[in-house]
TIKOLKOL-293937 format. One record per residue (C-alpha): residue number from 1; residue in three letters; y, z, x; chain. Coordinates in nm, 4 decimals, m for minus. Last residue first. Example, Ala and Ser with C-alpha at 12.3 -4.5 7.8 and 13.67 -1.06 7.14 Angstrom:
> 2_SER_m0.1060_0.7140_1.3670_A
> 1_ALA_m0.4500_0.7800_1.2300_A
//
This chain:
> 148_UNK_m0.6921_2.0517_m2.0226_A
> 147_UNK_m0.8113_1.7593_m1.7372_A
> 146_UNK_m0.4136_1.7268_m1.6437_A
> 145_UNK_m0.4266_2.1102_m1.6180_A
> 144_UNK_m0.7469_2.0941_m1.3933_A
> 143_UNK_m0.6233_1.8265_m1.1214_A
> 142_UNK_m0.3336_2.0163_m1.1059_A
> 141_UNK_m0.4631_2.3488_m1.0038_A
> 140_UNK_m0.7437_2.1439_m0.7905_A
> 139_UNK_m0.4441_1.9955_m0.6114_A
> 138_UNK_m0.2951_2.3130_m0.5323_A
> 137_UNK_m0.5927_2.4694_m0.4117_A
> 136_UNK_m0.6260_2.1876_m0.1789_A
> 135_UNK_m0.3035_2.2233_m0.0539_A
> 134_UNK_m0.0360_1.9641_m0.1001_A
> 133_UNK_0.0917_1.8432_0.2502_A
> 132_UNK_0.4308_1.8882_0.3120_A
> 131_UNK_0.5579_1.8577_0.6557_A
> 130_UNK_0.3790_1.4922_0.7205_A
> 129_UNK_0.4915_1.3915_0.3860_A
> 128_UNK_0.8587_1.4542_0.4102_A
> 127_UNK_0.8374_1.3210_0.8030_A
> 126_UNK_0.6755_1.0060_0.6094_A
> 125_UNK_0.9594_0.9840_0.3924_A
> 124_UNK_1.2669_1.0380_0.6334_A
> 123_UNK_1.1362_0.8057_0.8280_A
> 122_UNK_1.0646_0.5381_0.5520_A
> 121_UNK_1.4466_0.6240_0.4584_A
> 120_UNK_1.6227_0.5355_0.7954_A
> 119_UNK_1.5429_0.1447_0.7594_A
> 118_UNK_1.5868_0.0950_0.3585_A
> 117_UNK_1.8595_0.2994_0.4028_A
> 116_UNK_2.0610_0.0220_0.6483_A
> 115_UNK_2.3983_0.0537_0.4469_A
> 114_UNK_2.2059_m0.1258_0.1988_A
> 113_UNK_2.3015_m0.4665_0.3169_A
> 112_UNK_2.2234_m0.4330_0.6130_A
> 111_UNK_1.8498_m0.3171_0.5267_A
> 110_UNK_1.6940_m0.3816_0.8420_A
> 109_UNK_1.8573_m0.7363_0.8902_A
> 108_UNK_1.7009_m0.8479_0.5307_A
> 107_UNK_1.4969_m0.5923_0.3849_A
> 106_UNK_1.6300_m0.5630_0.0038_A
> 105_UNK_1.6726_m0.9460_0.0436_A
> 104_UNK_1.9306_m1.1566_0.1896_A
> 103_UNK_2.0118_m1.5476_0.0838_A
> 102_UNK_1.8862_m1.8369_0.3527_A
> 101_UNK_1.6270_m1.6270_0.4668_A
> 100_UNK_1.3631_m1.8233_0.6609_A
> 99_UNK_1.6740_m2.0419_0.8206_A
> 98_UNK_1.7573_m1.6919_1.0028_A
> 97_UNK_1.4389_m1.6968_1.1908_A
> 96_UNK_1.4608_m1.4394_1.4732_A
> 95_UNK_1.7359_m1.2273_1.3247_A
> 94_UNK_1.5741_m1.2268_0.9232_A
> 93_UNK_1.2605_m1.2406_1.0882_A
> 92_UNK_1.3210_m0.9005_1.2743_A
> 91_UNK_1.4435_m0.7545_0.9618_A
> 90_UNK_1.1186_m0.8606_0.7147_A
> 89_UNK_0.9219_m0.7431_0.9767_A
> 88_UNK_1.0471_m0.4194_0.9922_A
> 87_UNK_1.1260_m0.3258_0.6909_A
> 86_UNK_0.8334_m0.4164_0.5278_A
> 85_UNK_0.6220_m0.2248_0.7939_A
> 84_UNK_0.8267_0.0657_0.6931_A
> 83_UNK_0.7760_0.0097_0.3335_A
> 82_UNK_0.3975_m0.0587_0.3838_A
> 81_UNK_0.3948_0.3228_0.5657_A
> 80_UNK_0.5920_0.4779_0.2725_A
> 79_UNK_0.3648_0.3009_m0.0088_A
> 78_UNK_0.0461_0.3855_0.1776_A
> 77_UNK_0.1123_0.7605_0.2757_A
> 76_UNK_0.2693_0.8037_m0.1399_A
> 75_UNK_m0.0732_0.6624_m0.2422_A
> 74_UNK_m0.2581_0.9240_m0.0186_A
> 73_UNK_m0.0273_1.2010_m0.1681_A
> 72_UNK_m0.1379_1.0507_m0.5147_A
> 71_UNK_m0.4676_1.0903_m0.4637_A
> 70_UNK_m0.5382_1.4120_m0.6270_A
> 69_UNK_m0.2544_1.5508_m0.7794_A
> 68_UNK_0.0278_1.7152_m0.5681_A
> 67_UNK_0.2275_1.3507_m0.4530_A
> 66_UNK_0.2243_1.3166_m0.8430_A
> 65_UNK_0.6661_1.2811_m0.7746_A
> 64_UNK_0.6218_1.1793_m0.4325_A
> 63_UNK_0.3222_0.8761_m0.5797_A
> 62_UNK_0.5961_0.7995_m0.8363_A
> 61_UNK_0.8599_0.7359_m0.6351_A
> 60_UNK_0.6469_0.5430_m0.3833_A
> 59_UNK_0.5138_0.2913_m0.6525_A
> 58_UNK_0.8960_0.2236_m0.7528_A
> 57_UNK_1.0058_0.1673_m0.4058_A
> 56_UNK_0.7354_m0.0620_m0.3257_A
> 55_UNK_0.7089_m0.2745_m0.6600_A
> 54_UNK_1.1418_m0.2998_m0.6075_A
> 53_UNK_1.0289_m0.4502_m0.2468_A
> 52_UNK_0.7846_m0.6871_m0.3466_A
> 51_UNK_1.0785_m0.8113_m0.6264_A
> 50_UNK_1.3070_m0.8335_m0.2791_A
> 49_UNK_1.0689_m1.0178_m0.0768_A
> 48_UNK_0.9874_m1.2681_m0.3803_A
> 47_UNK_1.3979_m1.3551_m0.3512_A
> 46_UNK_1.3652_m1.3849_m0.0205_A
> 45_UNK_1.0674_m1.6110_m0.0113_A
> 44_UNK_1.2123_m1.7807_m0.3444_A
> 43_UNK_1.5439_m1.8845_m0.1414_A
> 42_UNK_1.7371_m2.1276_m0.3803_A
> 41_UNK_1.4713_m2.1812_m0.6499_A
> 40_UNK_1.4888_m1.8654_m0.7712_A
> 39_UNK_1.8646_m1.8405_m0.8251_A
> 38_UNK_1.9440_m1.7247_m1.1689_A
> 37_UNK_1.6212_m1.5307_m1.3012_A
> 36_UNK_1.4784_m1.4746_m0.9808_A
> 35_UNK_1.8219_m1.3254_m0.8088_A
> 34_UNK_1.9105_m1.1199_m1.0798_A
> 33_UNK_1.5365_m0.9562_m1.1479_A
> 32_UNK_1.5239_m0.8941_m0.7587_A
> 31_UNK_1.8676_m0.7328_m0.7527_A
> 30_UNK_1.8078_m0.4789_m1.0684_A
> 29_UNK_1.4623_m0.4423_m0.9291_A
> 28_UNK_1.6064_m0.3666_m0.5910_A
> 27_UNK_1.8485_m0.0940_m0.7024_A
> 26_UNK_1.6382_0.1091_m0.9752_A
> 25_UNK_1.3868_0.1015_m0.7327_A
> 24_UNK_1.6350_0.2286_m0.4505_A
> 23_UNK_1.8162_0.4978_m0.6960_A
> 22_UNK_1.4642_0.6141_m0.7686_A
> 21_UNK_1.3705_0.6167_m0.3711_A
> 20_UNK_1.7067_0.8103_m0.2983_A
> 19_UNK_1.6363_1.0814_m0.6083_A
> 18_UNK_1.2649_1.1336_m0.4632_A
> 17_UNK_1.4173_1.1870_m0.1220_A
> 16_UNK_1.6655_1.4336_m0.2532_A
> 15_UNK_1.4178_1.6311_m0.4701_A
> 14_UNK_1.1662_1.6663_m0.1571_A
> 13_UNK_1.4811_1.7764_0.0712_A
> 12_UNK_1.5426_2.0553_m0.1634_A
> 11_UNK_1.2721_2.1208_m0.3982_A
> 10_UNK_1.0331_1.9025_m0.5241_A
> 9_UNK_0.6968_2.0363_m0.3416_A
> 8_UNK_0.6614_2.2734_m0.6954_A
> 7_UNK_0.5864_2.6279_m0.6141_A
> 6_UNK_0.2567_2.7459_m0.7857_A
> 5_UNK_0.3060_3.0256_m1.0206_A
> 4_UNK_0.3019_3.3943_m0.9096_A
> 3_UNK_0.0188_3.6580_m1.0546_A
> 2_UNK_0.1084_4.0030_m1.0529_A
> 1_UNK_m0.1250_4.2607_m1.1675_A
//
């Protein structure tokens, strides 16, 4: 009788996303904490844009590593999407209304500043979820060894 484990979803591509979003948290909530602590006053909406931005990044490394248990692939859909909305927004005002962001943030001009990977990687992430949706078996596997 042969009996095969379940593959893990963070393999190849999966492993290098999660890696990018870690090196992203650890990134903005190194800049976020800086730029509070010794600037605040100075641009707090930027500032505040770049500590909303570490939360994101952080929440949607975890939710790709638990994407597998039950809700976190719905968590990891949230995170991604708010990130790309983030992104968005946050660049577009940072062009149209450059006096709202006197210092940059995480988002600033689409991510400039970050060789534009805050723009590319909510792609990336989404296509990632879109192509790998746990199965339901999957998540009932899980679901029971974090019960045992």
């Amino acid at each position: 009788m042969s009996t095969t484990a379940p593959t893990s979803r963070m393999t190849g591509i999966g492993r290098v996303l999660v890696i990018v979003y870690a090196v992203m948290a650890l990134a903005a909530t190194g800049r976020s904490f800086v730029q509070i602590f010794r600037q605040f006053d100075e641009a707090p909406l930027a500032y505040s844009l770049s500590a909303l931005a570490a939360a994101v990044y952080i929440l949607a490394t975890l939710a790709l590593v638990l994407a597998d248990r039950r809700g976190w692939y719905a968590v990891a859909w949230v995170a991604i999407v708010f990130e790309l909305t983030g992104v968005l927004v946050v660049g577009v005002l940072s062009i149209v209304f450059p006096d709202l962001f006197p210092h940059d943030t995480v988002w600033s001009m689409f991510g400039r500043g970050y060789l534009f990977i805050p723009l590319v990687l909510p792609v990336f992430g989404i296509w990632w979820l879109r192509t790998h949706r746990p199965s339901p078996a999957r998540q009932e596997a899980t679901a029971a060894e974090v019960a045992a």
